[in-house]
C-alpha positions as CSV (number, residue, x, y, z in Angstrom):
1,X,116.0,82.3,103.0
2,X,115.2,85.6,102.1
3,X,114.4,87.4,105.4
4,X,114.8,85.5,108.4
5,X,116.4,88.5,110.8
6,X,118.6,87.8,113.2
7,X,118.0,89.5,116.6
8,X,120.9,91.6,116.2
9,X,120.0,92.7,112.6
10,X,116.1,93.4,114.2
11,X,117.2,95.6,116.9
12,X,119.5,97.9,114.6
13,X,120.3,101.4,115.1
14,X,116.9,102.4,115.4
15,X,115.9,101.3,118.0
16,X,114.8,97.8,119.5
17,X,111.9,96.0,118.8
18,X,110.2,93.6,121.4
19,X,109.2,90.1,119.9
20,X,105.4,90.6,119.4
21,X,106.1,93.8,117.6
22,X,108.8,92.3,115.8
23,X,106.6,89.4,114.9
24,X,104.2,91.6,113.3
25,X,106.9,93.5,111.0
26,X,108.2,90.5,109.9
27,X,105.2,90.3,108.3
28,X,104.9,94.3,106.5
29,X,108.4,94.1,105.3
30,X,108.1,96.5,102.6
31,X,105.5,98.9,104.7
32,X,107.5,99.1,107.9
33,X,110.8,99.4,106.1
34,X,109.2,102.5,103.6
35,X,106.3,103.6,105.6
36,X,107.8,103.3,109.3
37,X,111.3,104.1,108.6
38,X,112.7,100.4,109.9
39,X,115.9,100.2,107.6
40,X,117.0,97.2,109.3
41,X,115.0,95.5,106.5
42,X,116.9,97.4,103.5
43,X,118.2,94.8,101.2
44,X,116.1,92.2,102.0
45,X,112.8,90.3,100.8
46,X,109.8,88.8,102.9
47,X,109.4,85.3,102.8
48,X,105.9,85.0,100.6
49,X,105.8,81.5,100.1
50,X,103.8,78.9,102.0
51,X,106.5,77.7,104.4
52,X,107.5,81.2,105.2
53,X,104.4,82.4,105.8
54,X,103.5,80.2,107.8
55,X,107.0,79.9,109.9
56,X,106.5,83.9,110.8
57,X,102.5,83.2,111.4
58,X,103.7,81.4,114.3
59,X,105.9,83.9,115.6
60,X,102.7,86.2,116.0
61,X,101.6,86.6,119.8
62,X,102.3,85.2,122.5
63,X,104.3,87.8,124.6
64,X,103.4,89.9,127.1
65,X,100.9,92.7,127.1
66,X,101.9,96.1,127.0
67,X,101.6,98.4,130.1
68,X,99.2,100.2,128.1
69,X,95.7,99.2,127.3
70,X,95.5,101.5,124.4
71,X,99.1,100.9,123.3
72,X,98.1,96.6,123.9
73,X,94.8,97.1,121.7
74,X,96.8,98.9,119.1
75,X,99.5,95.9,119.1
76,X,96.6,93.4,119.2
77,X,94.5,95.1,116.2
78,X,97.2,94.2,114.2
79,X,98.5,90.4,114.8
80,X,95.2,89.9,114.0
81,X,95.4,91.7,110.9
82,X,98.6,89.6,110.4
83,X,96.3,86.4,110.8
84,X,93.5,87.4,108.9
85,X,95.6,88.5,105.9
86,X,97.7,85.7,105.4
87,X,96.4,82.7,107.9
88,X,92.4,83.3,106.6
89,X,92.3,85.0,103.2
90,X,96.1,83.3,101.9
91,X,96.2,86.7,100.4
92,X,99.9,85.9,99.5
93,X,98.1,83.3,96.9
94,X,96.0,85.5,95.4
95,X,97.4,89.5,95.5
96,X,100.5,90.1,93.2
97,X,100.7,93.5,94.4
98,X,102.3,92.0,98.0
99,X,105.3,90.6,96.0
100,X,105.5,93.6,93.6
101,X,105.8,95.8,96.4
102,X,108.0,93.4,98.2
103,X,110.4,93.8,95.1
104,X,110.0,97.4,94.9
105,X,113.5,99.2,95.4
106,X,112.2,102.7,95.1
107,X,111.9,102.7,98.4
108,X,115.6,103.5,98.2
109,X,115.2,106.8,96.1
110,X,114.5,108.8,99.5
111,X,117.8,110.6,100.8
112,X,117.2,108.9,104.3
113,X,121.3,108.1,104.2
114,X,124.3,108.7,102.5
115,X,123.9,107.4,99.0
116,X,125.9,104.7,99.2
117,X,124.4,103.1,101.8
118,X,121.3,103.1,100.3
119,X,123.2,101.6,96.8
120,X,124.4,98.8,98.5
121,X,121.1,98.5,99.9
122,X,119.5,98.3,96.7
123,X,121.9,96.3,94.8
124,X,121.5,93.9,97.7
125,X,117.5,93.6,97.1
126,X,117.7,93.6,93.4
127,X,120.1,90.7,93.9
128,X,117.2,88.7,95.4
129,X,114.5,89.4,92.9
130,X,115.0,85.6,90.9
131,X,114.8,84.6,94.4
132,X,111.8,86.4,95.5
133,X,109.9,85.7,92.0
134,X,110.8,82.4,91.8
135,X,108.5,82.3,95.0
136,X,105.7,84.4,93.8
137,X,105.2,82.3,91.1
138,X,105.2,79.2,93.2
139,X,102.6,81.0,95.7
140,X,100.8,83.1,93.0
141,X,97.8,79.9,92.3
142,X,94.5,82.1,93.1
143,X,94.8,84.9,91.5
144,X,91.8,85.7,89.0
145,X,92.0,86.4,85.6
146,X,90.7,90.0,85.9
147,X,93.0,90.9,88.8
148,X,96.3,89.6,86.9
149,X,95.7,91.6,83.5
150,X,95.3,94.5,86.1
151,X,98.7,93.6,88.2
152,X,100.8,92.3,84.9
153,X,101.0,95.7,84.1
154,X,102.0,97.2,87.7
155,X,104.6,94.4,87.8
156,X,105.8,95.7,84.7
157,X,106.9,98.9,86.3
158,X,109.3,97.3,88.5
159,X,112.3,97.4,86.1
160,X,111.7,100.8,85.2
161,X,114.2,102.9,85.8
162,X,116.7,100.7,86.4
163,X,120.8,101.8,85.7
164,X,121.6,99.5,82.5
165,X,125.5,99.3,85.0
166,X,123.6,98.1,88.4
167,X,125.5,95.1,88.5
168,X,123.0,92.4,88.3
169,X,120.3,93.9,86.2
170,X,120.2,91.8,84.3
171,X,119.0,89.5,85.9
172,X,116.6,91.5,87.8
173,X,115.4,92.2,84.6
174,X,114.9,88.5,83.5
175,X,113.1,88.3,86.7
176,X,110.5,90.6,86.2
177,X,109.8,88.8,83.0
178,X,109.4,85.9,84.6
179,X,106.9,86.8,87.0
180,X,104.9,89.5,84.1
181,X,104.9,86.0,82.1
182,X,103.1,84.1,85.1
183,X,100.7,87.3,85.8
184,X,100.0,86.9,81.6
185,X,99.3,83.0,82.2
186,X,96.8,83.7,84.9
187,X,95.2,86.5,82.8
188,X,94.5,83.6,80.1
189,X,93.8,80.6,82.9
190,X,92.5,82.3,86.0
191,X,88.8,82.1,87.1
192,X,87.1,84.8,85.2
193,X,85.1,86.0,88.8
194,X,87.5,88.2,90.7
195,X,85.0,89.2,93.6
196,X,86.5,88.0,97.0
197,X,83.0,87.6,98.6
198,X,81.4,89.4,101.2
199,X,82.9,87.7,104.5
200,X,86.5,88.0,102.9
201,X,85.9,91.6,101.9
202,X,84.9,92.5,105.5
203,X,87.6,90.5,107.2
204,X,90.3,92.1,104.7
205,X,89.0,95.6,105.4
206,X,89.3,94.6,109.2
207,X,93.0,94.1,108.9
208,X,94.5,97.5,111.1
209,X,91.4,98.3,112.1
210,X,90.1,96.3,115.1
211,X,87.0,95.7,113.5
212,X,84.9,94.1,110.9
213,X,82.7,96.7,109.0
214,X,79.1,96.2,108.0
215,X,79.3,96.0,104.7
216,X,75.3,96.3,103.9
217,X,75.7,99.3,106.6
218,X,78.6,100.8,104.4
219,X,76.6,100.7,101.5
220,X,73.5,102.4,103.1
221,X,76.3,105.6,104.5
222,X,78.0,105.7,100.7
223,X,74.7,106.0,99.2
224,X,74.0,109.0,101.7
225,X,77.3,110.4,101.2
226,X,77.1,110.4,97.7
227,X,73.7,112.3,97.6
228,X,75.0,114.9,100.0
229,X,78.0,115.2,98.1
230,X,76.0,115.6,95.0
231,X,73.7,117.9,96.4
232,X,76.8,120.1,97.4
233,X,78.1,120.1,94.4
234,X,75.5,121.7,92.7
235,X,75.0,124.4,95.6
236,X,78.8,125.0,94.5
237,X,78.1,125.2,90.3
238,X,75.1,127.1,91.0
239,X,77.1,130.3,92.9
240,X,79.8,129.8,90.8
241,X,77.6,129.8,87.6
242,X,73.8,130.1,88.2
243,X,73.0,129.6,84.8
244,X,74.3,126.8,83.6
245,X,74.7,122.7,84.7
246,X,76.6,121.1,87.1
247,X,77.8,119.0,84.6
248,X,79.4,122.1,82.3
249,X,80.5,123.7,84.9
250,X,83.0,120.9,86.0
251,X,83.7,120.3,82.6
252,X,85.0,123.8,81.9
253,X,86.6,123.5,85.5
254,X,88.5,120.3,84.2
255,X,89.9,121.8,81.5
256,X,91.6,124.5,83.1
257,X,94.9,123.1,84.1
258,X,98.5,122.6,83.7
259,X,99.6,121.6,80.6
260,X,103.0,120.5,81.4
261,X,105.0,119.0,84.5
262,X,106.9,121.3,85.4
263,X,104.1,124.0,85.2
264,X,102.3,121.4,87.3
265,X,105.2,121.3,89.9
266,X,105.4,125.2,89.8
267,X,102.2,125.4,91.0
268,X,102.0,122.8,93.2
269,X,104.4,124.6,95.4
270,X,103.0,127.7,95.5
271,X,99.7,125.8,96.9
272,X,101.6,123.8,99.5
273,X,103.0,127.1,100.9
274,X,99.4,128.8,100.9
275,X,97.6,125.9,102.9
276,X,100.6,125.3,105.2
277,X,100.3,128.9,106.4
278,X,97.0,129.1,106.2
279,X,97.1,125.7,108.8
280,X,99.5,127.2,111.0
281,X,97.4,130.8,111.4
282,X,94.3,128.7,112.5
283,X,96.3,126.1,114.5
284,X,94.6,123.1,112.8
285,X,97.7,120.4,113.5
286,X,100.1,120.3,115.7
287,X,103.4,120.2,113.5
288,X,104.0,121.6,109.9
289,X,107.8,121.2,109.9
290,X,110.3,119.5,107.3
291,X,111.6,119.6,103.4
292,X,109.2,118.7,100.8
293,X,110.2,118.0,97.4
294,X,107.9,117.4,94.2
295,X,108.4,115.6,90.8
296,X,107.1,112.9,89.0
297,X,107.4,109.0,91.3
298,X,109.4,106.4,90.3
299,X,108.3,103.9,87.4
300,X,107.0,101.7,89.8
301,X,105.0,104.2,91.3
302,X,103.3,105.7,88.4
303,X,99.8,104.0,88.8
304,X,99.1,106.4,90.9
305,X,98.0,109.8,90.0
306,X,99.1,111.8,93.1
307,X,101.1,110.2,96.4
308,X,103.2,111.3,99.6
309,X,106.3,109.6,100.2
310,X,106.9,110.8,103.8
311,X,109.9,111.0,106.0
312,X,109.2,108.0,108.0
313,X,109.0,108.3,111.8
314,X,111.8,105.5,112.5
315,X,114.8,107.3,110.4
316,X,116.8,109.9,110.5
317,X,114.8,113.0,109.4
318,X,115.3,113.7,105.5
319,X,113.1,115.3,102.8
320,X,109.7,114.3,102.1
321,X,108.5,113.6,98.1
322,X,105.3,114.7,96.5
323,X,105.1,112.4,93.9
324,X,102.5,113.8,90.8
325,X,102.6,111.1,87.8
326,X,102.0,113.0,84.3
327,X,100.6,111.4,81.6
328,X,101.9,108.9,79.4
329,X,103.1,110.5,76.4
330,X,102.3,107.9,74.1
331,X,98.6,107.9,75.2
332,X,95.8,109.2,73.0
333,X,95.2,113.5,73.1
334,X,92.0,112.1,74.5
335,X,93.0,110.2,77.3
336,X,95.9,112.7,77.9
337,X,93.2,115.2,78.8
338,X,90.9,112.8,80.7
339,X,94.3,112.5,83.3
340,X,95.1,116.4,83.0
341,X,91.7,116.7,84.3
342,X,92.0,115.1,87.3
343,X,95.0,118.1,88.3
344,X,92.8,121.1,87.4
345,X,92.8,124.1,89.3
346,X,89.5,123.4,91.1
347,X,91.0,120.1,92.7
348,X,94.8,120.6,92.7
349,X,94.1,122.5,96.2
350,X,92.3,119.3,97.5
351,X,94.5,117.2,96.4
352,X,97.5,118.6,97.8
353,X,95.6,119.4,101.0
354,X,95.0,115.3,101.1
355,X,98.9,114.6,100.7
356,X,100.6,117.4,102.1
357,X,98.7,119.5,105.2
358,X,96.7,119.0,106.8
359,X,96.9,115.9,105.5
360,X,100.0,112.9,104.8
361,X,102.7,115.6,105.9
362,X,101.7,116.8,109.0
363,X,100.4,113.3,110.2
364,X,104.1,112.0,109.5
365,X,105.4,114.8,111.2
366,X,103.2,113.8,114.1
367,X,104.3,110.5,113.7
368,X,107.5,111.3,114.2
369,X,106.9,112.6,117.9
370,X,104.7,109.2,119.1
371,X,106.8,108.0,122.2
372,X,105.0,104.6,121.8
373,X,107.2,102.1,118.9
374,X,103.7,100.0,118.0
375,X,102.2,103.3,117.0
376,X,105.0,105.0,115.3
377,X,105.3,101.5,113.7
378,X,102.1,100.4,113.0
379,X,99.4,102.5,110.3
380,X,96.1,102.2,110.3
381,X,95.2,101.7,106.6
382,X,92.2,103.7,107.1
383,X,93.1,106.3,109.6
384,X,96.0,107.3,107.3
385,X,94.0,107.7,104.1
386,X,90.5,109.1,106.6
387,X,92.4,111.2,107.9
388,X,94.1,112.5,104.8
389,X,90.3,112.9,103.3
390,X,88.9,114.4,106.0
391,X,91.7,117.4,106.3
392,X,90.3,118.1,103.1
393,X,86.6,118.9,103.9
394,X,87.7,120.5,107.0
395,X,89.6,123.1,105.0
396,X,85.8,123.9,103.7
397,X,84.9,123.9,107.0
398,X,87.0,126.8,108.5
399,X,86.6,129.0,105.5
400,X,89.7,128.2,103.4
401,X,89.8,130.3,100.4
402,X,87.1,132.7,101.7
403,X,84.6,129.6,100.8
404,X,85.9,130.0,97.6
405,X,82.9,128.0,95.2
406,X,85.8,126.6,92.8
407,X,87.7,124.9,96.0
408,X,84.3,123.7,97.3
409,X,84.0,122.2,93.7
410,X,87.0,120.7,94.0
411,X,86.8,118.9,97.4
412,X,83.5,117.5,95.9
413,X,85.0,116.0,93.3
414,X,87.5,114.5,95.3
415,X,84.9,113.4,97.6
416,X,83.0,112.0,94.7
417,X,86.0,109.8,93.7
418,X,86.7,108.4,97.2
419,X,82.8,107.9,98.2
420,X,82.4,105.5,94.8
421,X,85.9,104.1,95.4
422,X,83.8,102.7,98.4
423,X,80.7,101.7,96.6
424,X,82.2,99.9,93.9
425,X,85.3,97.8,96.0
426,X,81.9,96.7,98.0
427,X,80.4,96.0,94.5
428,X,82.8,94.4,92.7
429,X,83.8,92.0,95.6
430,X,80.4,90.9,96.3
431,X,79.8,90.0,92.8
432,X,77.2,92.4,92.6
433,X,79.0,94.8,90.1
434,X,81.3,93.9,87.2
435,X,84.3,96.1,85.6
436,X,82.2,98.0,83.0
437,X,79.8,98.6,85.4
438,X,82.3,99.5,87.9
439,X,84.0,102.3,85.1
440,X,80.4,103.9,84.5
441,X,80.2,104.1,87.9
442,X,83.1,106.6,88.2
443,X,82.1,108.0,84.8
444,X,78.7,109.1,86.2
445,X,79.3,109.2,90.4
446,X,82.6,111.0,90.2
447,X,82.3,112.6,86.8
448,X,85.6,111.0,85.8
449,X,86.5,110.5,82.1
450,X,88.3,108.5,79.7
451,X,91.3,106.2,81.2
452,X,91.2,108.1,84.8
453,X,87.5,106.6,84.9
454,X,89.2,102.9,84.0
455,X,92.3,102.9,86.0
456,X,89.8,103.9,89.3
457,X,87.6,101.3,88.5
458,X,90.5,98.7,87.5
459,X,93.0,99.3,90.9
460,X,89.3,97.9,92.3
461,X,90.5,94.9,91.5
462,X,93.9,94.6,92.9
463,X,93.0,96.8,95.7
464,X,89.6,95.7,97.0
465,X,89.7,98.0,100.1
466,X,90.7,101.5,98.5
467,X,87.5,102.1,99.4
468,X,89.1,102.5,102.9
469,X,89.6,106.2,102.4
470,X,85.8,107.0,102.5
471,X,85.4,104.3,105.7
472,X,88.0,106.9,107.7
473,X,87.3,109.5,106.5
474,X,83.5,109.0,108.0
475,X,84.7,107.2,111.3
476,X,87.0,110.3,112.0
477,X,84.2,112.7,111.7
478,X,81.8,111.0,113.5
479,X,84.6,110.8,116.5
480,X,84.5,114.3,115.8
481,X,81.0,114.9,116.1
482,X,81.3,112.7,119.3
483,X,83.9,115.0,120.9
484,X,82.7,118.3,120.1
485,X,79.4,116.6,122.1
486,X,81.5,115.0,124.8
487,X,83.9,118.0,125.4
488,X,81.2,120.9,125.1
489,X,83.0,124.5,125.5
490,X,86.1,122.5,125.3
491,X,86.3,121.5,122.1
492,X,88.5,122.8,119.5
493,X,89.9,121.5,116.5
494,X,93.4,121.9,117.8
495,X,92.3,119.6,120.4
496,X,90.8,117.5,118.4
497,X,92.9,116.7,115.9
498,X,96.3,116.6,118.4
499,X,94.0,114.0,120.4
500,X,93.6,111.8,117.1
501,X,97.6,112.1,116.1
502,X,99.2,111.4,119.6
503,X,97.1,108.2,118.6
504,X,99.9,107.9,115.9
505,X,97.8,106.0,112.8
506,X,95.1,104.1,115.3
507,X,92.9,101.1,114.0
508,X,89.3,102.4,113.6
509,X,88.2,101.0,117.0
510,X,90.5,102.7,119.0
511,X,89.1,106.4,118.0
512,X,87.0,106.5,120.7
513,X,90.2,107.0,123.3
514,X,90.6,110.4,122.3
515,X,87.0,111.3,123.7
516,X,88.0,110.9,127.4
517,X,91.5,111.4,126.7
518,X,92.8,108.3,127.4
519,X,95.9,109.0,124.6
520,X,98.5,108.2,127.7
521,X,101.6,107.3,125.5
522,X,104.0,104.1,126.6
């Protein structure tokens, strides 16, 4: 078996868990270990196949409710997402990147505790990989053609890295071949129509979130985001440069940025410490503490362009990463630029806004001082990427940068990416958009070029609700708009937003607690 805890192995050093909780983790292994700081799941591998999945379905439910109704609804929001995920959708049959990530041992890069404990750690989850892919590739029977080209090359990243002297590397190694090989096979034999369908859309984008969206509702608020987005962002090119287009404007704006990593990382830091003091002056979150290092991810991690890898709540405090993936070296001049683009001046301030404060940082920092385990535990999908996306028009909001137009241009363009993220998830997954279509989407909604226009358009496909970051982004400010309303002469955004993160990472349906402050922690 590859993790089947034992009670004393579940309630470790930090801290016990109560069965229905524990149910639920059993079932997030490689989120609640990484994300949540539970290292009483180092060196092990969730069960992914039929018969384990279905042995921990059953464990979900079934104890007692909490003495809290908000901390119960939390808990409740996400057996359900437990149920939905792998009881309704089988996404365990169709989504590779829930076994990559269970194999993922970068989680063990983080100086959360001595070295060698996390070595031994690692060495003991490497040592399951034939295990662990030997059962992906037994579960792995729905997965469509388009979505395994797109994952083959994620899975890929696994090895990377990897110490030639790890003993048993080798057969890690020969692992990842092995399940690359099946990804390849369903590539050439999978069904050629990669949309989930409307109802299993909805119900994925439910899990965490204590509710099923709308989906023809969604599409009715991105259109009107994107036009108001648009509409901003030529306000923004027309005081920065009355006299020409949009359209050049960002383009010279594009090009302006570093040209190397460690200029990148330079930089970077100097931005971090501008909009952390400038958070603290005007009190905008509660808690702006702890290390923070930058650098390029680990090979596994380098789909991503730009990603916080936080202290998490449940461990010992440690340093946070900053993790800013360059280019690949051996890419085209052309595409080199296209990705360079995306860390211009005008939007580097954005995006490190979005992962460091007010964003990711700070709402981990928060985290860490939630009395209640389910919400220190449990992450909203969506409130921890809304949130994230919100902090950054905020910043716009209270004047950061003097309403600077070149920081307003770059929180559009962030905007631009995460508003068409939403559109075209919805799109491709009701059949009603393709790939190409999907990648002219970007190229024209977000003004995106080259590969960064692709790989947006392509992690649609193995990630069909990254389109999450738009739907919380717009829930938090329309709790926002709700409590200013609500609250009258006592709103503030210091009240606000320590309302929203004493809620830890709430599912969407809980938001409304905060507006008669019914955040009572268990």
């Amino acid at each position: 078996m590859l993790c089947r805890m034992t009670d004393a192995a579940i309630e470790g050093a930090t801290g016990e868990l109560h069965r229905r909780l524990r149910a639920v983790c059993d079932l997030a292994v490689a989120s609640v270990r990484e994300e949540s700081g539970r290292h009483e799941y180092d060196g092990t591998i969730q069960e992914l196949d039929a018969a384990g999945v279905e042995a921990a379905l059953r464990r979900v439910g079934g104890g007692p409710a909490r003495v809290d109704a908000g901390v119960e609804a939390h808990l409740a929001a996400f057996e359900d997402a437990a149920r939905v995920r792998f009881g309704e959708l089988e996404m365990h049959r169709r989504d590779p990147l829930l076994h990559v990530t269970n194999l993922d041992v970068s989680c063990y890069d983080r100086s959360y505790a001595p070295e060698e404990e996390r070595a031994q750690a690692q060495r003991r989850h490497l040592a399951l990989w034939p295990e662990g892919v030997e059962a992906a590739v037994r579960t792995l029977d729905a997965v469509p053609a388009p979505v395994a080209k797109v994952a083959s090359g994620i899975a890929r990243g696994l090895a990377g890295g990897l110490d030639d002297d790890l003993p048993g590397h080798a057969a890690a190694r020969a692992a990842v071949d092995r399940l690359v090989a099946h990804l390849d096979t369903c590539a050439r034999t999978g069904s050629p129509d990669a949309a989930l369908g409307p109802d299993a859309l909805a119900a994925l984008m439910s899990c965490g979130e204590g509710k099923r969206p709308d989906l023809h509702r969604l599409t009715r608020m991105a259109t009107d985001e994107l036009a108001r987005l648009r509409d901003a962002l030529q306000q923004e090119c027309r005081r920065l440069d009355p006299h020409r287009q949009a359209t050049e404007v960002v383009a010279e704006l594009h090009a302006d940025h570093p040209t190397d990593p460690a200029t990148l990382n330079a930089e970077v830091a100097e931005l971090v410490a501008e909009i952390t003091a400038f958070c603290r002056d005007e009190d905008l979150v509660p808690h702006t503490d702890g290390e923070l290092r930058i650098g390029p991810p680990p090979p596994s991690r380098m789909w991503a362009m730009a990603m916080m890898a936080w202290s998490a709540p449940d461990e010992p405090d440690a340093p946070s990463w900053y993790w800013l993936t360059p280019p690949d070296p051996s890419w085209d001049p052309e595409d080199v630029a296209a990705w360079q683009a995306v860390f211009c001046r005008a939007s580097l301030p954005a995006i490190t806004a979005h992962e460091v404060v007010p964003g990711h940082l700070a709402h981990a920092r928060a985290l860490r001082r939630v009395v209640a385990p389910e919400r220190r535990i449990l992450h909203s999908p969506s409130f921890v990427e809304g949130w994230a996306h919100y902090a950054e028009e905020m910043l716009v909001e209270v004047g950061f940068r003097g309403g600077d137009p070149r920081f307003r241009i770059g929180v559009c363009l962030e905007a631009l990416v995460r508003i068409t993220r939403l559109a075209v998830a919805i799109g491709l997954h009701t059949g009603e958009m393709d790939l190409p279509e999907a990648v002219d989407r970007f190229r024209r909604d977000a003004l995106l070029g080259g590969v960064a226009a692709r790989a947006e358009a392509e992690r649609g496909l193995v990630e069909p609700t990254y389109g999450r970051y738009a739907w919380g982004k717009l829930a938090v400010r329309d709790v926002a708009d709700r409590a200013r309303l609500a609250w009258g002469d006592g709103f503030s955004r210091s009240r606000l937003h320590r309302s929203l993160l004493a809620l830890g990472s709430p599912p969407l349906a809980l938001l409304d607690q905060i507006i008669e402050d019914r955040v009572l922690d268990a």
